[in-house]
N, C-alpha and C positions, 0 to 999 in steps of 0.2 A: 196494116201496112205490109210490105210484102221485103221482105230480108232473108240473110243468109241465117240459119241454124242446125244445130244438129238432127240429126236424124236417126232410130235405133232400130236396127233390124231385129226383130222379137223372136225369131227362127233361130239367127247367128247366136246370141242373145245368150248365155250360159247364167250369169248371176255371179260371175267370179268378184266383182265388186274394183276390179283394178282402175275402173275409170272414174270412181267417186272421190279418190283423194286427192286428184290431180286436175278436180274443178273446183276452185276454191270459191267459185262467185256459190256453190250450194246448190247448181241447180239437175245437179240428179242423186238419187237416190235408189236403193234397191228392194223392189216390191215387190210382193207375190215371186222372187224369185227369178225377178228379167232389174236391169237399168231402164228408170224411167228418168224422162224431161218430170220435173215437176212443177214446175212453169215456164212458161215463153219470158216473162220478164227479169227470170236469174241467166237466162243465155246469151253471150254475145255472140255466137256464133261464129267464134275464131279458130272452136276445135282444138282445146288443150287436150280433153279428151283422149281424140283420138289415138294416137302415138302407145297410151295405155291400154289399149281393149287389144288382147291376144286372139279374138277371134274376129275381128275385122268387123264387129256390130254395128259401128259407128262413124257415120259420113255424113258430111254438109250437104241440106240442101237448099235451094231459095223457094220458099212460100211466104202464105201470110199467115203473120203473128202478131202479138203485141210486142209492142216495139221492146227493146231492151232498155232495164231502169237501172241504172247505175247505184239510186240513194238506197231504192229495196236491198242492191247486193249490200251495200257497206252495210244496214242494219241487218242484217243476216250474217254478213263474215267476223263482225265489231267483240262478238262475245266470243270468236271461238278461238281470241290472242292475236299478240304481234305477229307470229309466224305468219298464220293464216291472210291477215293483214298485207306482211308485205309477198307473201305467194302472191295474192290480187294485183296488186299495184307491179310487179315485175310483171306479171302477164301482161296486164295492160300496156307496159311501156316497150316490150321486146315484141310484141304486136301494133307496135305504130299508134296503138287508142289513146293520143297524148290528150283529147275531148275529153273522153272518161277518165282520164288520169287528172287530171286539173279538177274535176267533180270530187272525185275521190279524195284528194288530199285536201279541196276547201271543206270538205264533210269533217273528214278529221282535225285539221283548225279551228274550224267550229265548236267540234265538241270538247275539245282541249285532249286529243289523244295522241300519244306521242308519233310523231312517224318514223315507221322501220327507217332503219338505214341501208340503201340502197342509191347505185350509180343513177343519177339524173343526168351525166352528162350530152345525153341525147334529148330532154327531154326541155321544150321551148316555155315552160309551163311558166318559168319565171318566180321557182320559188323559193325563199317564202316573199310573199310578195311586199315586205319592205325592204328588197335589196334596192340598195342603191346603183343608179349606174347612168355614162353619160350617153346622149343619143346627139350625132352628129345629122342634122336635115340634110337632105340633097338640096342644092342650090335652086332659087327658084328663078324665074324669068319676069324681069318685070313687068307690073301691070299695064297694061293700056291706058291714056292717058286721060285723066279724066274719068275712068271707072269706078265705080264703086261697089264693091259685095253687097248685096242684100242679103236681108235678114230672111231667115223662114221662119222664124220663133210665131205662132199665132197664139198663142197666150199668156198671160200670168197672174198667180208664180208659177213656178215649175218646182219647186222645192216640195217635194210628198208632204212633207209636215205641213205645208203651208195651203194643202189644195184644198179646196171646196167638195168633198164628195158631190154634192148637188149643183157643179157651176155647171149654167145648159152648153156651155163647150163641149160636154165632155159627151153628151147625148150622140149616139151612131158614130160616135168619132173612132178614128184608128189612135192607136195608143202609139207611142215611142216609151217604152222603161228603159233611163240610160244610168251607167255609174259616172258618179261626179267626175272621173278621171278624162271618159271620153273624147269629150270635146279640146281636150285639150294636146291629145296621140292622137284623131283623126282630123285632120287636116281638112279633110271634105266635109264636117259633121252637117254642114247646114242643106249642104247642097245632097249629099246620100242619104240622110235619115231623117233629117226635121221636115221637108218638104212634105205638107199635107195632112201633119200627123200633130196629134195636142204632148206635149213632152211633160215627162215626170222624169224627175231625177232624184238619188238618194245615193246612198255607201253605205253599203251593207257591215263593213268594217268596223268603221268609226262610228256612223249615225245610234244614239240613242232612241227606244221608242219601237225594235225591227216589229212587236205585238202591235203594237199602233198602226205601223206600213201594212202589216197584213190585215187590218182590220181596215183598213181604209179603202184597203184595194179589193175586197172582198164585197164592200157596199157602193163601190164604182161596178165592179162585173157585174153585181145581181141587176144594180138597177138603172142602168147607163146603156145597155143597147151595144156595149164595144163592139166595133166592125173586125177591127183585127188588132191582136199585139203583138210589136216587136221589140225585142233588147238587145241593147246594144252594152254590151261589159269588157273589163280588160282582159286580159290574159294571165292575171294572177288570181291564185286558188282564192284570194280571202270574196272576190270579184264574183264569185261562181253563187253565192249569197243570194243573186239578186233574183238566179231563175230558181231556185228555193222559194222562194219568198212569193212570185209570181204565182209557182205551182201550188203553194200554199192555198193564196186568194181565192185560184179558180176553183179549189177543190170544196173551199169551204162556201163557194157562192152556188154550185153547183151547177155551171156554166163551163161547157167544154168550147173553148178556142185551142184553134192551132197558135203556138208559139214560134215567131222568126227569132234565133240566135244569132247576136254579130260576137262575134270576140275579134278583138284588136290586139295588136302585140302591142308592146311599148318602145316598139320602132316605129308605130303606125299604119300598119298593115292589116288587111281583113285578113286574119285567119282559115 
């Protein structure tokens, strides 16, 4: 794919090392004597960086790379303490990546590690995500007389624990992976995301079994023919579980799909 990231002039390039402490995702290092990228997927390509190189080495460019992986950074930053920890997560959030910041902190929920303290008051992530809180709809219009919604649901069950790895539904079919929350903060669910698509749903949170879901969804990708998958999840960190769990499946099925992300607020909003 083709993204913003840094770029090291090897010429400018001294080896003073000022620009490695002030990348916390890890992704350069000092070799042979210059600052190298030492992978594409520790770069977000925001340029903390820069600001620290005294000799102007270092500038954003757009090519192609692999894409930036958020869960690589957290298992690379996870040992080196809180500090390092919350350095990441403030870059993230004083850089707008509230995306990668909602990942980041369902990664450390997960693993039960404490989170820095640091101001979220910018940040929409909704966490942690058993806050409570009330949501007022917008008024709606009523329906036309005699109308009725239909259903897009074309299968069941839909509950993961419940599916048939071998139901022939699921053969060339487009996936929908949804969190149980969904359908209930999108308003459109049936008409934007079920439409055409076989649905599974699960919660990564509460559901016992997450070994089972990926083992389930692992012997759907290898041997189902998936045409394409999409998820649809909330906007709270515990939610972010599900494209975990996905990228699990595919890794272990060994089936490369592109994955569609929906996140919804708990106003009900595409994010």
């Amino acid at each position: 794919m083709k993204r913003e990231i840094i770029e090291i002039d090897e010429e400018l390039c001294d080896g003073c090392g000022q620009c490695v402490p002030s990348c916390p995702e890890g992704a350069l290092q000092i070799l042979d004597g210059k600052a190298r990228l030492i992978s594409d997927l520790f770069c977000d390509g925001l340029g903390a960086c820069i600001g620290d190189c005294p000799r102007g080495a270092i500038s954003i460019e757009e090519r192609e790379s692999e894409p930036y992986d958020e869960a690589r950074v957290m298992e690379n930053i996870i040992g080196k303490g809180p500090e390092t920890i919350k350095a990441h997560l403030e870059h993230l959030r004083d850089h707008g990546e509230m995306e990668y910041l909602r990942e980041a902190l369902a990664i450390l929920y997960e693993k039960d590690i404490p989170v820095p303290e640091i101001e979220f008051s910018e940040c929409r992530c909704g966490c942690p995500g058993s806050e409570a809180r009330s949501i007022q709809p917008e008024a709606e219009a009523e329906p036309a007389a005699g109308r009725q919604i239909q259903s897009r649901l074309r299968q069941w069950p839909v509950q993961l624990h419940l599916i048939n790895p071998n139901a022939p539904y699921l053969e060339n079919a487009d996936l929908l992976i949804s969190a149980d929350c969904v359908p209930f903060a999108f308003a459109d669910f049936h008409r934007r995301f079920m439409e055409g698509r076989v649905v599974i749903t699960l919660c990564p949170k509460l559901d016992s079994g997450i070994e089972d879901y990926i083992r389930k969804l692992t012997e759907i990708f290898r041997n189902r023919n998936i045409r394409s998958v999409t998820v649809a999840r909330m906007e709270v960190p515990c939610c972010g579980g599900i494209e975990r769990i996905v990228e699990k499946a595919l890794s272990d099925s060994g089936v490369s799909r592109m994955v569609r992300v929906n996140v919804i607020s708990t106003g009900g909003d595409i994010l």
